[in-house]
VMD Tcl script that draws the C-alpha trace (Angstrom):
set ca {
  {8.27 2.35 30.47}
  {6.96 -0.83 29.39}
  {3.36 -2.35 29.74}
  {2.47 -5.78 29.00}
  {-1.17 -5.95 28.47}
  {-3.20 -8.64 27.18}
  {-7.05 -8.07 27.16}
  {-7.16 -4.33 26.56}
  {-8.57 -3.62 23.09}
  {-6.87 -0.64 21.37}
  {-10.17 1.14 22.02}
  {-9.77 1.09 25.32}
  {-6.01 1.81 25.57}
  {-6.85 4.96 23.18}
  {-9.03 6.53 26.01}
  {-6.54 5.75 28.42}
  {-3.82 7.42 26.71}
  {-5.76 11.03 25.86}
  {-6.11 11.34 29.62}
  {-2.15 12.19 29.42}
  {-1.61 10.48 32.80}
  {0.20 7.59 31.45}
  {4.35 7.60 30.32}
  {3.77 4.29 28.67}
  {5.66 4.04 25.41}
  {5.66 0.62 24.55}
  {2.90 -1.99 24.77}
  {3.14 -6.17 24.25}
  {-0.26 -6.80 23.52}
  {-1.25 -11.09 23.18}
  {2.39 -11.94 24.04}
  {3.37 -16.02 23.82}
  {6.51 -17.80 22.78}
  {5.44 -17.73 19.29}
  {3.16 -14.88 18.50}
  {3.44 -11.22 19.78}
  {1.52 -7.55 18.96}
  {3.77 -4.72 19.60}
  {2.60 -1.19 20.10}
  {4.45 2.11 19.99}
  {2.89 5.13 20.58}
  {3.80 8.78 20.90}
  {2.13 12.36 21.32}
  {2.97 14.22 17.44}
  {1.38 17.46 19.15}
  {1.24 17.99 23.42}
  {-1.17 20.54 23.29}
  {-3.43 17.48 21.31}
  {-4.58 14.45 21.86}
  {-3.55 13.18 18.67}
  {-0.89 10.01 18.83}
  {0.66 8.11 16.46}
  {1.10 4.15 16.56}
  {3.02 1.84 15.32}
  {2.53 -1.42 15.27}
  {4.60 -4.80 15.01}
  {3.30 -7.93 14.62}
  {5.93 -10.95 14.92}
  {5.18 -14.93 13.65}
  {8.05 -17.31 14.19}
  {11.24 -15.13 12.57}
  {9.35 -13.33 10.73}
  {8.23 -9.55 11.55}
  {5.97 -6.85 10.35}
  {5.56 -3.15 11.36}
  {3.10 -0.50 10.47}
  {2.99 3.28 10.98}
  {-0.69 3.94 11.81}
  {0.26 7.29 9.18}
  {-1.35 6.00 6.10}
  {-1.84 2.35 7.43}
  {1.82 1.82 5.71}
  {4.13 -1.45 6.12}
  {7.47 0.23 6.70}
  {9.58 -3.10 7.70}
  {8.87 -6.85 6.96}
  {12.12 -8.97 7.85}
  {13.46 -11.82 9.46}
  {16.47 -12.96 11.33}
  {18.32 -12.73 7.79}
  {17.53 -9.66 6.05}
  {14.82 -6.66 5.82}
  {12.91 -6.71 2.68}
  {11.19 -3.69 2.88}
  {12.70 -0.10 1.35}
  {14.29 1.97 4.30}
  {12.17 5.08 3.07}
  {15.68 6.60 2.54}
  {14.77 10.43 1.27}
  {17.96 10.61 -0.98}
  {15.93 8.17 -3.36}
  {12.00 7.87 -1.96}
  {10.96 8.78 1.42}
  {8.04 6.24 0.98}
  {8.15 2.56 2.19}
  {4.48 0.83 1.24}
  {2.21 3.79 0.51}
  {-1.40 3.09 0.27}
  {-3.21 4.89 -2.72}
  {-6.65 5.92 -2.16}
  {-9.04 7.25 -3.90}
  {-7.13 7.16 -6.69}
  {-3.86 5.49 -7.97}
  {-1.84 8.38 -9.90}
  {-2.05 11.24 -11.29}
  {-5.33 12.85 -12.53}
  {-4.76 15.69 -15.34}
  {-4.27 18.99 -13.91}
  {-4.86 17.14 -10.43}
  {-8.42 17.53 -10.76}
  {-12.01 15.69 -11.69}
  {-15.12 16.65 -11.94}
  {-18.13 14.42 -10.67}
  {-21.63 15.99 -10.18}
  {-21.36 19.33 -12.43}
  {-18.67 20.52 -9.51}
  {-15.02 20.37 -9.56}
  {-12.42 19.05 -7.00}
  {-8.84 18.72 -6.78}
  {-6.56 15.68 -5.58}
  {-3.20 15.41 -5.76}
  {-1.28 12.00 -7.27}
  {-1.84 8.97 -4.99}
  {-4.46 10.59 -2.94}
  {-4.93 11.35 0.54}
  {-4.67 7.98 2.51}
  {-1.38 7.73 2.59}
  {-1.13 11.16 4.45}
  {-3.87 9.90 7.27}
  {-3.48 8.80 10.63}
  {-5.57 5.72 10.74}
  {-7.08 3.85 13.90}
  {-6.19 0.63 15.37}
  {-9.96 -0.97 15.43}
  {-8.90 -4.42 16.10}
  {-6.48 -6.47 17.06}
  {-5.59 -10.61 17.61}
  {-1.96 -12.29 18.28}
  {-1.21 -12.12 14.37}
  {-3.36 -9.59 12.50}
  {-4.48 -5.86 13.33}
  {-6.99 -4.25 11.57}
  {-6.60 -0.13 10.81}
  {-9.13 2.21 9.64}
  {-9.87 5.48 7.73}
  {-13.32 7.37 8.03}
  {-14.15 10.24 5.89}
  {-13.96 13.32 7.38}
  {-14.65 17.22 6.85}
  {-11.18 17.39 5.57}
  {-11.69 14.37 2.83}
  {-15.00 15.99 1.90}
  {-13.78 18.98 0.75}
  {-12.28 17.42 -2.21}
  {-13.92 13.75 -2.18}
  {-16.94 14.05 -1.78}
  {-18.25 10.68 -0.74}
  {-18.60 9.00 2.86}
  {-16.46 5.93 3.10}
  {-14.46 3.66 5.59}
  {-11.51 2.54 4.15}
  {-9.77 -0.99 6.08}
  {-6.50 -2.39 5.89}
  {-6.43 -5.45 7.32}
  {-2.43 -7.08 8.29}
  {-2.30 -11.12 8.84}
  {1.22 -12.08 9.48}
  {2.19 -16.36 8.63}
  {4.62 -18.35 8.97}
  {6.43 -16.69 6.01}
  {4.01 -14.67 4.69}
  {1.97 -11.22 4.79}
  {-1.31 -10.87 3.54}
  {-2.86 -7.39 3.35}
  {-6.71 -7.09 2.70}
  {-8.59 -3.45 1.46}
  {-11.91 -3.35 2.64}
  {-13.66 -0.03 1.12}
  {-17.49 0.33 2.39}
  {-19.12 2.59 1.14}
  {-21.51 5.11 3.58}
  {-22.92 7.66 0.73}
  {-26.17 8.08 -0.52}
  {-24.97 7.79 -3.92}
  {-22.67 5.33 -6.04}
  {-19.09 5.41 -4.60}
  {-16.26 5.85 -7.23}
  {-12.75 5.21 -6.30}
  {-9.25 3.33 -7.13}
  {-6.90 1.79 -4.13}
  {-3.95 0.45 -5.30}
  {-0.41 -1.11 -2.95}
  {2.84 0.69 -3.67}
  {5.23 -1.66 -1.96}
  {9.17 -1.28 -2.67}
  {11.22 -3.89 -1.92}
  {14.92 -3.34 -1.09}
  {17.81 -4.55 -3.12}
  {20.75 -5.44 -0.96}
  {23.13 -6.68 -4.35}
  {24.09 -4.51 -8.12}
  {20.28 -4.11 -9.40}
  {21.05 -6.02 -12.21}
  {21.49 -9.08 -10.44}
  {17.90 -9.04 -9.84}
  {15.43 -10.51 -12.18}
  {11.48 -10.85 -12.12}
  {9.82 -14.44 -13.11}
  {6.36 -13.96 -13.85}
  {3.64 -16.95 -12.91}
  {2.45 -17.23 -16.30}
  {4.29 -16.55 -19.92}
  {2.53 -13.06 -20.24}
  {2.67 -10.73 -23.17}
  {4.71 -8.10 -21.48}
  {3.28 -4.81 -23.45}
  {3.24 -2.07 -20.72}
  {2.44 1.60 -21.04}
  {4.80 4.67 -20.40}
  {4.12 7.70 -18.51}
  {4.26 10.92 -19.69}
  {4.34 13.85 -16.94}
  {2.91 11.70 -14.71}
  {-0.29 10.74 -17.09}
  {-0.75 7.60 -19.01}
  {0.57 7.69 -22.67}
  {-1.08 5.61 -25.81}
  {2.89 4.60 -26.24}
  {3.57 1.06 -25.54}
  {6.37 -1.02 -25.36}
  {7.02 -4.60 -24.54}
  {9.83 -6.70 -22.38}
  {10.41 -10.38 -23.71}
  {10.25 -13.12 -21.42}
  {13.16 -15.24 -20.87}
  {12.00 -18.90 -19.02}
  {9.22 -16.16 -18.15}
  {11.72 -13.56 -16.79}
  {12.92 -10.87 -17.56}
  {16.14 -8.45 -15.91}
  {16.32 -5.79 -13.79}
  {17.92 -2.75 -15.50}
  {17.78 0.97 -14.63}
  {17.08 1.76 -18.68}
  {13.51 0.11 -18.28}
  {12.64 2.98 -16.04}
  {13.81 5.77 -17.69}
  {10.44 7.39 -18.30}
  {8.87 6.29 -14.65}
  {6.87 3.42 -14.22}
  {6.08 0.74 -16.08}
  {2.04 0.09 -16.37}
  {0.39 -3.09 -16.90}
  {-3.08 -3.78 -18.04}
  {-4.05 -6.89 -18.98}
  {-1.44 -9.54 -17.11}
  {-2.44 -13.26 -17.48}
  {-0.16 -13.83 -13.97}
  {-1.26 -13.48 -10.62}
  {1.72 -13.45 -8.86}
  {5.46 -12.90 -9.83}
  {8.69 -13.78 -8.05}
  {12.05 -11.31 -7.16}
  {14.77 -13.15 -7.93}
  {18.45 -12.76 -6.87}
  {20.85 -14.49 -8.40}
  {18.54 -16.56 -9.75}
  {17.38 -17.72 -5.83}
  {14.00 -16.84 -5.31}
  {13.65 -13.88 -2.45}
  {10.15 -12.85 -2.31}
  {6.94 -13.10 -4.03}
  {4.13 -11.16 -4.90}
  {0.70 -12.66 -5.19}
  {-2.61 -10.14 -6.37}
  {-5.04 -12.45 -7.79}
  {-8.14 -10.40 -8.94}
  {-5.86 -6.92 -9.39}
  {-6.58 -5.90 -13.18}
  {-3.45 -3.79 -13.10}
  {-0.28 -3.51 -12.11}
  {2.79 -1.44 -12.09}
  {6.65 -1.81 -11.90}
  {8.66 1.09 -10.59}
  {12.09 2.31 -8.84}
  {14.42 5.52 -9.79}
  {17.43 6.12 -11.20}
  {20.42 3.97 -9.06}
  {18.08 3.15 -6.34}
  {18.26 -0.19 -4.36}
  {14.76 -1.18 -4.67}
  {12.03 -2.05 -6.78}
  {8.16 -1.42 -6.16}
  {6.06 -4.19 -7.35}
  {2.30 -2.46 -7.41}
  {-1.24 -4.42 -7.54}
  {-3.93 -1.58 -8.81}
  {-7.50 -1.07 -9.27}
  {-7.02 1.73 -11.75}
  {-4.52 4.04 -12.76}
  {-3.59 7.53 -13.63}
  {-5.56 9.21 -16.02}
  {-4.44 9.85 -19.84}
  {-3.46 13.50 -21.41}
  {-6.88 13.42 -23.23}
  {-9.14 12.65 -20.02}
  {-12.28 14.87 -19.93}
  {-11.47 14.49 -15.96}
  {-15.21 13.05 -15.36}
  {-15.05 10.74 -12.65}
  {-17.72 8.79 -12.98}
  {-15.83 7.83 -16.94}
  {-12.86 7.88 -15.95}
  {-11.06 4.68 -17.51}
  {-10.19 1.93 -14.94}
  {-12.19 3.45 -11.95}
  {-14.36 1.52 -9.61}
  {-18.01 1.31 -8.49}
  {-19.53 0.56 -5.16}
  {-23.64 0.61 -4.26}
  {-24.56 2.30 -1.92}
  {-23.91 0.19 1.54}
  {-21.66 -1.93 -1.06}
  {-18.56 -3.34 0.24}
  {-15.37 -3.41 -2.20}
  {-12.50 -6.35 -0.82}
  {-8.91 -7.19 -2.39}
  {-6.04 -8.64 -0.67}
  {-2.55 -9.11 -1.59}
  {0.24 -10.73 -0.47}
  {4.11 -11.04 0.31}
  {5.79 -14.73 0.95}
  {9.15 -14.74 1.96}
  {11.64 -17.47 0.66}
}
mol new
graphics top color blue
foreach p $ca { graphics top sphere $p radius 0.5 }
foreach p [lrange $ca 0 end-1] q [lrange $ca 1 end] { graphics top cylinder $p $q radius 0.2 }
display resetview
C-alpha cells in the first residue's frame, strides 16, 4: 500500500508502525512538483519491532537514497546515469560506508585508553547501525546514532553521532555532527567512504585536482599505515586512473593543498568532490573494479609501530565535554 503523508514527523510515524497494525510500505512525505521525501520501510525481524528505512530524497532530476543501516548513500543519479557503486559483492558489497570512531585499521584491532583495553574492528561500528530518522524537510533528512550498551562495551564514550543529507539542484551535501555526551574528553575519527561507479575502461578516467598538489601519498601495509611513500605527478593537475596505483590498497593523503577534486571521463567532467577542512584523504578501488572511492578523513589507520594509546594516537580527534565536532562534504553532479 501506499500512504501519502505530509505533516507526520518520522517520530510519530515510528510509533505508529511498532503497533504492527499498519501494511504501509511506502510513504511520500512533503510531496510537490519539484521536491519529494520518500520512505520505505520494512520489519528485518516479526517477532521485533525493529524496521529498517530507507529513504529517497528527489530535487529536480536529481535523486538520493539512504539505507537508515549505517546512515549510508547507496544511489545518487539522475535521468542519465547512477553515480553511486551498486554494492556489487563480487568486488565490494559497500556503497558509501560511514567510518566511525575510527577510519581504518588499528594494530591488532585494538587500543587502549584509560589503563583498559578494547577492541574495534577496521572502519568501526557505524556503518553496521541502524540509525533513526530524527528529522525531516522536502530536501534534507537528518539520521542519528546514540551510544548504546552495545557501543560501550568496546567504546567507551557517550556520543550522538548525525548525518545530515541536503539534496540541490545538482548537488549533495552531507554534514557529520559528533556531540559529545561523556564526562570526559571524547576521542574519535569519522571519515566518508564514497565509491563512485565507472560505467567506461577505468583508464579512461582521470582525477583533476583543485590545486597543483604535491601528490606524495602513503601505502598500506596489512591494512596499517607504512613510513613508505610514493608520489603521482600531476599532468594540467591530473593524473590517470590505472589499476597498478592500487596494487597495495589505498592510496593515503596527508597534507593536500586542494579542497576538492574532479572525476573526469574522457576528459568531460562527471562529478566532483568538495571536503574543505578534511586534513586527509584517501583514494581507493580493487583490482578490475568499475569504481573508484574518493574518501575525506579525520584520521586514519594506525602505523605498525603504534603503542595503540588512543588518546596519542596520530591523526585522532578531540571533543570537550558537551563539545560539538561538524564537517560536511559534498558531491556536484555535472
Amino acid at each position: 500500500m501506499l500512504l501519502s503523508c505530509y505533516k507526520n514527523t518520522p517520530n510519530s510515524l515510528i510509533n505508529v508502525f511498532k503497533t504492527k497494525e499498519c501494511n504501509f510500505n511506502h510513504l511520500i512525505l512533503f510531496e510537490n512538483s519539484n521536491t519529494s521525501l520518500e520512505i520505505f520501510f520494512k520489519f528485518v525481524n516479526t517477532n521485533s519491532n525493529h524496521f529498517v528505512l530507507i529513504t529517497t530524497l528527489t530535487k529536480g532530476t536529481l535523486k538520493a537514497t539512504i539505507h537508515s543501516k549505517g546512515a549510508e548513500l547507496i544511489a545518487l543519479h539522475n535521468s542519465q546515469r547512477e553515480f553511486i557503486w551498486d554494492g556489487n559483492p563480487d568486488f565490494w558489497g559497500k556503497h558509501s560506508p560511514i567510518l566511525f570512531p575510527i577510519v581504518g585499521t588499528l594494530k591488532n584491532n585494538q587500543y587502549q585508553y584509560n589503563g583498559k583495553n578494547y577492541t574495534l574492528s577496521r572502519h568501526g561500528f557505524a556503518r553496521d547501525k541502524t540509525f533513526t530518522v530524527i528529522e525531516q524537510s522536502e530536501n534534507k533528512v537528518i539520521f542519528s546514532l546514540q551510544s548504546d550498551a552495545e557501543t560501550l562495551q568496546n567504546y567507551p564514550f557517550a556520543f550522538e553521532l548525525q548525518v545530515i543529507y541536503t539534496l540541490e539542484q545538482d548537488r549533495l551535501q552531507i554534514q557529520y555532527k559528533v556531540f559529545n555526551k561523556s564526562d570526559a574528553r571524547l576521542y574519535f575519527a569519522i571519515g566518508a567512504h564514497p565509491a563512485f561507479a565507472l560505467t567506461e575502461a577505468f583508464e579512461n578516467y582521470s582525477i583533476a585536482m583543485e590545486q597543483n598538489d604535491v601528490m606524495q601519498y602513503h601505502l598500506l601495509e596489512n591494512d596499517l599505515l607504512s613510513n613508505e611513500t610514493k608520489r603521482i605527478t600531476l599532468e594540467n593537475q591530473q593524473f590517470q586512473l590505472n589499476y597498478s596505483l592500487f596494487e597495495n590498497d589505498a592510496l593515503v593523503f596527508k597534507n593536500l593543498k586542494s579542497q576538492a577534486l574532479t572525476i573526469l571521463e574522457n576528459q568531460k567532467p562527471l562529478l566532483a568532490v568538495r571536503f574543505e577542512g578534511f586534513p586527509n584523504l584517501g583514494i581507493w578501488t580493487k583490482k578490475d573494479a568499475p569504481f573508484v572511492c574518493i574518501e575525506p578523513w579525520f584520521g586514519y589507520a594506525d602505523t605498525a609501530d603504534s603503542n595503540g594509546d588512543l588518546m596519542t594516537k596520530e591523526g585522532i580527534q578531540q571533543l570537550v565535554v558537551s563539545g560539538i565536532f561538524e564537517a560536511e562534504f559534498s558531491i556536484t553532479i555535472y
